[in-house]
C-alpha positions as CSV (number, residue, x, y, z in Angstrom):
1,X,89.4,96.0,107.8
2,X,92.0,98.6,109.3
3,X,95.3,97.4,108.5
4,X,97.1,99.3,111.1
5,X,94.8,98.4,113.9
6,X,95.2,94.6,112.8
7,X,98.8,94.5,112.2
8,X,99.1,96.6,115.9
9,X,96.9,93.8,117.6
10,X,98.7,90.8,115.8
11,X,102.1,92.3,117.0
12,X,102.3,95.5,118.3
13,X,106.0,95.9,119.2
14,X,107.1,94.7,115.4
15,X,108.6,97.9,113.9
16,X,105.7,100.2,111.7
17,X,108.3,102.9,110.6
18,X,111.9,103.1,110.7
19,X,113.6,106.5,110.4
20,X,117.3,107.8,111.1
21,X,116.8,108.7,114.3
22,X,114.0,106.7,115.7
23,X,112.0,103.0,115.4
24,X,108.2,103.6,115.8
25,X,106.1,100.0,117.0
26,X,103.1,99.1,115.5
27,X,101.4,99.8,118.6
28,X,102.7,103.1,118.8
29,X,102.0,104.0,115.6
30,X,97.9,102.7,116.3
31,X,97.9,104.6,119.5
32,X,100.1,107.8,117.6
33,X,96.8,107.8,115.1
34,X,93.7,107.5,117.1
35,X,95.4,110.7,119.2
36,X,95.8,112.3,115.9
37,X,92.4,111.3,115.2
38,X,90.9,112.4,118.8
39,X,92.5,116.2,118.2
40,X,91.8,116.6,114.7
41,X,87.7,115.9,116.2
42,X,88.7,118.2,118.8
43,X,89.4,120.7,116.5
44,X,85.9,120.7,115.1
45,X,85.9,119.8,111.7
46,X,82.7,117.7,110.8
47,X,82.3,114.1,109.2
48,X,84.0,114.3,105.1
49,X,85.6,117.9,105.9
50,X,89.5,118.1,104.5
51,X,92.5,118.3,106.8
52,X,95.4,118.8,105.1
53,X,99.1,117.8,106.3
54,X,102.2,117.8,105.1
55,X,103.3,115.1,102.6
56,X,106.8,114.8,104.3
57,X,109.0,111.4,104.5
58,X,108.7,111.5,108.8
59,X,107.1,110.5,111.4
60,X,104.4,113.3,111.8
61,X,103.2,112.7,108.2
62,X,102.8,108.7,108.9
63,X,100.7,109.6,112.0
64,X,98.5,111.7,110.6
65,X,98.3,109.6,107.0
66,X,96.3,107.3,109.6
67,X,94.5,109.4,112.0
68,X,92.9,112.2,110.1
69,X,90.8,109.3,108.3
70,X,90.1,107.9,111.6
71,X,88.7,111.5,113.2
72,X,85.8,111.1,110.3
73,X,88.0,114.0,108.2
74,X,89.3,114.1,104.4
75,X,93.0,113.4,104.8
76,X,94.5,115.8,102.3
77,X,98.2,116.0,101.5
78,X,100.3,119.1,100.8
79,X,103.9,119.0,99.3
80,X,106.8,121.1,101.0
81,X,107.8,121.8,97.5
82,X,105.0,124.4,96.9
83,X,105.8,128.1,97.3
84,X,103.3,129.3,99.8
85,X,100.9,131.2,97.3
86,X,100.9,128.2,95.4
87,X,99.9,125.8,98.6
88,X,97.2,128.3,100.4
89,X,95.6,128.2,96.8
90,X,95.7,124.1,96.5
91,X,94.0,124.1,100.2
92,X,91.6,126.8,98.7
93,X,90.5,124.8,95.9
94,X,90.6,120.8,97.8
95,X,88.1,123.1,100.9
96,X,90.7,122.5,103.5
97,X,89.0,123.2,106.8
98,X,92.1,123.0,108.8
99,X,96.1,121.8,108.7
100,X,97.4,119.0,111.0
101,X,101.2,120.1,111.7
102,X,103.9,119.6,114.6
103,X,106.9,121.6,114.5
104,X,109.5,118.0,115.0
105,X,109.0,114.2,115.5
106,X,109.6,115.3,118.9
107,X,106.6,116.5,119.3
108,X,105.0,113.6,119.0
109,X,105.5,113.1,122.3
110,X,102.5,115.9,123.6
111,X,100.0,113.4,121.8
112,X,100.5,111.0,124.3
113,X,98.4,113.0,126.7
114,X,95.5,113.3,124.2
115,X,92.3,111.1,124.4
116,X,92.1,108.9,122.0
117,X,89.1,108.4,119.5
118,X,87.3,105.5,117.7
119,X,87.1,105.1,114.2
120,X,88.2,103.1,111.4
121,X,91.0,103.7,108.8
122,X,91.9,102.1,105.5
123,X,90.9,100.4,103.5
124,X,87.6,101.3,105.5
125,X,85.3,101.8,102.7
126,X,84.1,106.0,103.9
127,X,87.7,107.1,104.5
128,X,89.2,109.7,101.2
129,X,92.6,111.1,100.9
130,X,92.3,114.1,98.6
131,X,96.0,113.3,96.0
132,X,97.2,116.2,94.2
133,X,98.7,115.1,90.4
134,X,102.1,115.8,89.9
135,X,101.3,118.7,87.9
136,X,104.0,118.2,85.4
137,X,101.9,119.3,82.3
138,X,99.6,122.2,84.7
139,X,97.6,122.3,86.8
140,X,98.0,119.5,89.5
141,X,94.9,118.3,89.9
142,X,92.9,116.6,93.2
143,X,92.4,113.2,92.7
144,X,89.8,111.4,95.5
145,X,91.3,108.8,96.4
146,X,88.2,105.9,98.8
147,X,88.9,102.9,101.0
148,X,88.0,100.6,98.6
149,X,90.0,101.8,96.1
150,X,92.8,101.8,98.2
151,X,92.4,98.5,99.3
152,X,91.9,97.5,95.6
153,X,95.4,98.2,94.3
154,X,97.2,96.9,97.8
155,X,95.7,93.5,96.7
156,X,96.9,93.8,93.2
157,X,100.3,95.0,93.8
158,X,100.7,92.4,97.1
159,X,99.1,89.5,94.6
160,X,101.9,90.0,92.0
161,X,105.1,91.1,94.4
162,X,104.2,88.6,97.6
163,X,105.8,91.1,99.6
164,X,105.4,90.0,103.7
165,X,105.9,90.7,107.0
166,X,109.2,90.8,106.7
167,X,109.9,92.9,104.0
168,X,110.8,96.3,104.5
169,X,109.8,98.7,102.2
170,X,112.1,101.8,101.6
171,X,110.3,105.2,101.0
172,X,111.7,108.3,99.5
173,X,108.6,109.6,97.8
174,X,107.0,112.1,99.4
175,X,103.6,111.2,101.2
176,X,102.2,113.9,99.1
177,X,102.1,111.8,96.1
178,X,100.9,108.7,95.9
179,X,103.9,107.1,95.2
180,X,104.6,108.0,99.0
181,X,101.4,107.3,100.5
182,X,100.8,103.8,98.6
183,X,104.4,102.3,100.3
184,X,102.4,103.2,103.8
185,X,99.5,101.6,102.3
186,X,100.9,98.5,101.5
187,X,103.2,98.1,104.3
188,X,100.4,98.0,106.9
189,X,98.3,95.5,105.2
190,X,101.9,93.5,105.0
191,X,102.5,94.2,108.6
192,X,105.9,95.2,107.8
193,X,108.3,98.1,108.2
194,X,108.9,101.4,106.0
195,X,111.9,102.6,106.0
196,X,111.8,106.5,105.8
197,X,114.2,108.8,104.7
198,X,113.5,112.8,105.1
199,X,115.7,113.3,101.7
200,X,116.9,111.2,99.0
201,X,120.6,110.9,99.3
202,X,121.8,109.2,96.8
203,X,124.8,107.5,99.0
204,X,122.5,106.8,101.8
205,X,119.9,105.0,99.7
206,X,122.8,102.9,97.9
207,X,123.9,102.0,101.1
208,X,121.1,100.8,102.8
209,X,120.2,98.5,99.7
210,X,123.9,97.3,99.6
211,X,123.3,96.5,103.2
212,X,120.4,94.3,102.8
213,X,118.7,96.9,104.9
214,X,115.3,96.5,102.9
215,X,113.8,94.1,100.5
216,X,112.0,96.4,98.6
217,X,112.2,100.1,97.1
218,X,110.4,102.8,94.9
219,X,112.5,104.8,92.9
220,X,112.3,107.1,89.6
221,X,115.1,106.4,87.1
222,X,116.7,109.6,87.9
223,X,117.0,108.3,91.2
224,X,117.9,104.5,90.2
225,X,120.8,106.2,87.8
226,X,122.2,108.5,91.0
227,X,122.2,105.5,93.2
228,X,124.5,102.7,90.6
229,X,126.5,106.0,90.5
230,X,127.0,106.1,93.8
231,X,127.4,102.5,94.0
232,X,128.1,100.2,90.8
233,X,127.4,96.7,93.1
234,X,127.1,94.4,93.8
235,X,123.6,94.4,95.7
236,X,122.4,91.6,97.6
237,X,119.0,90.6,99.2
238,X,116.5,93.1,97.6
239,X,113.8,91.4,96.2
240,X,112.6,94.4,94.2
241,X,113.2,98.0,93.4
242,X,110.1,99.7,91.7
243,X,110.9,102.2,89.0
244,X,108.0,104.4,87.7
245,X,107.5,107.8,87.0
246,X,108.1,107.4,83.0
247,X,109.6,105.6,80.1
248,X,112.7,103.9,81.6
249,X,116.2,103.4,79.6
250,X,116.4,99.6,79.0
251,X,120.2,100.1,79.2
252,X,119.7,101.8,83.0
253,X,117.9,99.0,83.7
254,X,120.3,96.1,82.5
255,X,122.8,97.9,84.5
256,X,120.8,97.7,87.8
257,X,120.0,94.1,87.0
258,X,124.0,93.4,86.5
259,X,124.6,95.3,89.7
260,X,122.1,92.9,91.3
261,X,119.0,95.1,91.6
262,X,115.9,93.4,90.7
263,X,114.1,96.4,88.8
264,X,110.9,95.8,88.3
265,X,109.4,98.8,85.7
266,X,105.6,100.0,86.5
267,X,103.4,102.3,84.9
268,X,100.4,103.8,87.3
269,X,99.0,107.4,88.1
270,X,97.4,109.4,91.0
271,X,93.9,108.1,89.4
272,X,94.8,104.4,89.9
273,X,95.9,104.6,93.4
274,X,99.8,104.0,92.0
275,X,100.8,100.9,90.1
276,X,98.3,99.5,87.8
277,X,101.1,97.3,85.6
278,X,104.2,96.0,87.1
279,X,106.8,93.9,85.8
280,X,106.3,90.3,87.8
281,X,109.6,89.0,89.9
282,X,111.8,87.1,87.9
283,X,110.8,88.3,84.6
284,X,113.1,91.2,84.3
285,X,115.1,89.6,81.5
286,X,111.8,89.0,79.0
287,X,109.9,91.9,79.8
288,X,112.7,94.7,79.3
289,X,111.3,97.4,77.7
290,X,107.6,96.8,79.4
291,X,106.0,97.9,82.4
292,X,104.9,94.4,82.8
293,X,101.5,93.0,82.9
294,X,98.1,94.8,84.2
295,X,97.6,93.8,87.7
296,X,95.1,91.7,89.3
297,X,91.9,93.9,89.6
298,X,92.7,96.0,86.4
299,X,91.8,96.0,83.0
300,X,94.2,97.7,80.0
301,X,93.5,98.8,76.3
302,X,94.8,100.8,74.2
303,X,92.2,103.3,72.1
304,X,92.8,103.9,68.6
305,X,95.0,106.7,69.2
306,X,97.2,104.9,70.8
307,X,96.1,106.1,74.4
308,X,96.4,104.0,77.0
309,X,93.0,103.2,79.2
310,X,92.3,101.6,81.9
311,X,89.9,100.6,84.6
312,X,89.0,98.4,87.6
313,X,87.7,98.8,91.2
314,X,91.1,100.9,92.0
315,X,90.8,103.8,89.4
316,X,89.0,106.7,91.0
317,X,85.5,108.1,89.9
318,X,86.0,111.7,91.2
319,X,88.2,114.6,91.9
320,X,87.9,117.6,93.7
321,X,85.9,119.4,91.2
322,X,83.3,116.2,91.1
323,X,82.7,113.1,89.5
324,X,84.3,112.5,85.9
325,X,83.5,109.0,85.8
326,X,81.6,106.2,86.2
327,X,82.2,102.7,87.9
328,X,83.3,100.5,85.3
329,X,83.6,103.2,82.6
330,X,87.5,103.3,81.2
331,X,89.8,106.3,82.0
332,X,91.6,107.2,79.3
333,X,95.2,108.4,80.4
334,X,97.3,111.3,79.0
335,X,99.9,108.7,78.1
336,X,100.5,106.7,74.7
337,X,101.6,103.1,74.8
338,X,100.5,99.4,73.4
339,X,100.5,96.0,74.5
340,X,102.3,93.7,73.2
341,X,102.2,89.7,72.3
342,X,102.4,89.0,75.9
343,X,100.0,91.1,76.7
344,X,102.5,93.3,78.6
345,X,102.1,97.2,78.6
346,X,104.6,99.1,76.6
347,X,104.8,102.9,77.7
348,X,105.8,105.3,74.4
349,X,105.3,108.8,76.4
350,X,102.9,111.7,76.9
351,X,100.5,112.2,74.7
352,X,100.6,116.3,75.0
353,X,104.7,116.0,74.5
354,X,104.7,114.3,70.6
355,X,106.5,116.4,68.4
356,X,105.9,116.5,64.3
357,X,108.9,116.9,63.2
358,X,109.0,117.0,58.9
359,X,106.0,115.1,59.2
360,X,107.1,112.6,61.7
361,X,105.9,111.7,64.9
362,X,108.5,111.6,67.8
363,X,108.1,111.0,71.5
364,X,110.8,112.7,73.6
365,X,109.9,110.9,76.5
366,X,111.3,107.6,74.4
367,X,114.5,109.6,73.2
368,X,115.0,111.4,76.3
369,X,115.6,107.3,77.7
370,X,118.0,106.5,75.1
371,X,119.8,109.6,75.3
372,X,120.2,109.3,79.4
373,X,122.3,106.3,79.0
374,X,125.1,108.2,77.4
375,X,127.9,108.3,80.0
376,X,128.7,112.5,79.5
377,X,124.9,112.7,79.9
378,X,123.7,113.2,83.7
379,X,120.3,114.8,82.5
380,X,118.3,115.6,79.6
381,X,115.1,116.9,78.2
382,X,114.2,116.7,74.8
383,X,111.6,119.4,73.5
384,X,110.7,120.9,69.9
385,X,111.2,124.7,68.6
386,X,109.6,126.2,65.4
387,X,112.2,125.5,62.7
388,X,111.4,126.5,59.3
389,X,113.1,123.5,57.3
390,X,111.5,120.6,60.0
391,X,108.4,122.8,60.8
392,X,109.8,121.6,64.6
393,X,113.0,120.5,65.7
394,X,114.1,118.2,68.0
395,X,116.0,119.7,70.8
396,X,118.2,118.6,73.7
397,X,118.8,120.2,76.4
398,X,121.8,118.2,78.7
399,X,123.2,118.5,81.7
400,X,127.2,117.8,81.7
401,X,128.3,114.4,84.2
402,X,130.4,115.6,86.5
403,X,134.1,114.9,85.0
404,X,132.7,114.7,81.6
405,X,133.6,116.7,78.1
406,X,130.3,116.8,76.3
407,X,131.5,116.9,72.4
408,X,128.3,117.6,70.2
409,X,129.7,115.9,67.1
410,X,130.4,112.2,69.2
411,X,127.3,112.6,70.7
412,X,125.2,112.8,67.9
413,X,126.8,110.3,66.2
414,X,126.0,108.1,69.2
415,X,122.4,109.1,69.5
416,X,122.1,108.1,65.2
417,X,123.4,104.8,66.1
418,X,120.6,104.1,69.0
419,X,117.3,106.3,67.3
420,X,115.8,106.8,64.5
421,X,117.1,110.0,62.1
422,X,113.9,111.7,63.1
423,X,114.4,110.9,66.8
424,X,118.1,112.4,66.6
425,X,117.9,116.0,68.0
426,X,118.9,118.8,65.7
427,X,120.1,121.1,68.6
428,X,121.8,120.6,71.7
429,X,122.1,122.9,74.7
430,X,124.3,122.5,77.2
431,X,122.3,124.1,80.9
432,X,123.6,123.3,84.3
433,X,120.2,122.3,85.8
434,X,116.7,121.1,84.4
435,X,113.6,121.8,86.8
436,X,112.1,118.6,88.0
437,X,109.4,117.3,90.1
438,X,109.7,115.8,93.1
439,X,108.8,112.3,91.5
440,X,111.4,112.7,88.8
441,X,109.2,114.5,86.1
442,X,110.5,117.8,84.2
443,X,108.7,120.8,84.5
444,X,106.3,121.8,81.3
């Protein structure tokens, strides 16, 4: 089934993607991808050949999201972010054929006057997006991404949220992640609206959830923190704002739920087509601290190693450099968690970031939570350094709040009061910016 060309039949002039400047239809949008689709065939490449785009948050990326899998190609995206060395070798290594680019929305327009072409789209079974990993520990890797597996997490994420027609779903991911790509996803098989925006602005995005201008989002908690900066509340009329991307501060949280935001913590990656737990609606409260249950469709364990695994009919079996698994075999997940009595998945950190520090095991992904919440704190990353007394010692590197003193002495003494005396870093530093992904995610 092609959601776009059934939610374009059942009502083509209900609004497919909202941006700033411009409301595309559902039948626009339909028509906008077979013409991709019919120049992209034009162009020459050959059934299962990559065509990469550009994983923007516009109108040119959601046209061709859609009709590059309809011209019979590999839809592969390519973040904005990348120098240009680094995104001529990412095409190199994913066997891009060719890149689908117009210079504005505007010139969308010219596509009017192309044929258009048949095909299907997703969650049709043969189309592949080729998703690069974040990349936050190395090399990004490309993750291929089928139809059916596609089709397989929209269920489980639509089973548990119940998000309709008339939900709009805001977007400030970029569509070269899946975190971007999986709001188009859903929204199509829902028949409703994404709400794009080019750039997250932290005023804007406040604003338009203040507004009641969407009933659902997908944020990171740095960006959930900038937004209850840049407005405290009250928030009415969202029925859920998504925040993944890491271990999440339970005290960021509570204060989006005071303000009114219905947080709902996940845990997913590239390899699970996004979400593969999410915290249910209206269970906020008891699940604090959780990433909520394993959706519909997926399985959870956790090895003796305290890895988390996972599989189900969503989790892909290949990547660019071929198969690394098999259907119904478990991927086992850079990430350490456990589940607890409810069966809800708890999320301790990265498995590659646990520092031995005088023979104890820390997590900075867990501290770097817990040390976010402090109001003189607007960033943080928490690493270790050789130290010959702790063998490694826990360091924090901060970045002031605007307006703030940051006092080393009332800060640690905060931080003992919260962690453990392991967890409590040894050194602080004091930088005015920490290098971060475009999903949230410090740089190794």
């Amino acid at each position: 089934m092609d959601w776009l060309r059934r939610s374009a039949r059942l009502d083509p002039d209900a609004p497919a993607v909202i941006t700033a400047a411009a409301t595309l239809s559902y039948g626009d949008l339909d028509d906008l991808a077979d013409r991709v689709a019919a120049a992209v065939r034009g162009a020459g490449p050959a059934l299962g050949e990559r065509v990469a785009f550009w994983g923007e948050q516009n109108l040119r990326a959601a046209a061709a999201a859609w009709g590059i899998p309809r011209s019979g190609a590999w839809a592969v995206p390519v973040s904005t972010r990348l120098p240009a060395a680094a995104a001529m070798e990412q095409t190199r290594r994913a066997g891009v054929r060719g890149l689908w680019a117009l210079a504005s929305d505007g010139d969308l327009a010219d596509l009017r006057t192309a044929s258009p072409a048949d095909g299907g789209g997703p969650p049709d079974p043969r189309a592949r997006y080729v998703v690069f990993t974040s990349g936050s520990g190395g090399t990004p890797t490309g993750v291929v991404l089928s139809g059916a597996a596609i089709e397989a997490s929209v269920a489980g994420s639509r089973a548990n949220l119940g998000n309709g027609s008339d939900d709009p779903w805001l977007c400030v991911l970029p569509t070269s992640h899946v975190g971007g790509l999986s709001i188009l996803w859903r929204c199509a098989e829902a028949g409703a609206p994404v709400v794009l925006e080019e750039r997250f602005d932290a005023g804007r995005v406040a604003g338009l959830l203040a507004e009641g201008e969407v009933a659902y989002a997908s944020l990171v908690p740095t960006m959930l923190r900038r937004v209850l900066a840049a407005h405290p509340g009250p928030y009415r009329g969202v029925k859920g704002v998504l925040v993944g991307g890491g271990p999440s501060d339970a005290g960021l949280l509570r204060r989006a739920m005071d303000a009114g935001l219905p947080v709902l913590a996940t845990y997913g990656s590239t390899e699970t087509c996004s979400q593969v737990a999410t915290v249910a609606p209206g269970e906020q409260q008891e699940a604090l601290g959780t990433a909520g249950r394993p959706l519909d469709g997926f399985e959870v364990r956790v090895s003796g190693d305290g890895r988390i695994e996972v599989r189900g009919p969503a989790v892909a079996t290949e990547t660019i450099e071929g198969p690394f698994r098999a259907e119904g075999d478990w991927l086992r997940t850079g990430d350490l968690g456990r589940l607890d009595s409810s069966g809800r998945l708890v999320v301790i950190g990265r498995a590659d970031r646990v520092i031995v520090t005088g023979g104890v095991n820390v997590h900075p992904d867990a501290v770097e939570a817990v040390l976010a919440g402090h109001p003189a704190i607007a960033d943080v990353r928490v690493f270790g350094v050789p130290d010959p007394e702790w063998g490694t010692a826990v360091t924090a590197e901060v970045v002031v709040a605007g307006g703030a003193r940051f006092e080393e002495g009332p800060v640690a003494a905060w931080a003992r009061s919260r962690l453990t005396g392991a967890e409590v870093p040894k050194r602080w530093q004091v930088t005015g910016r920490i290098d971060r992904t475009e999903l949230g995610k410090h740089r190794a």
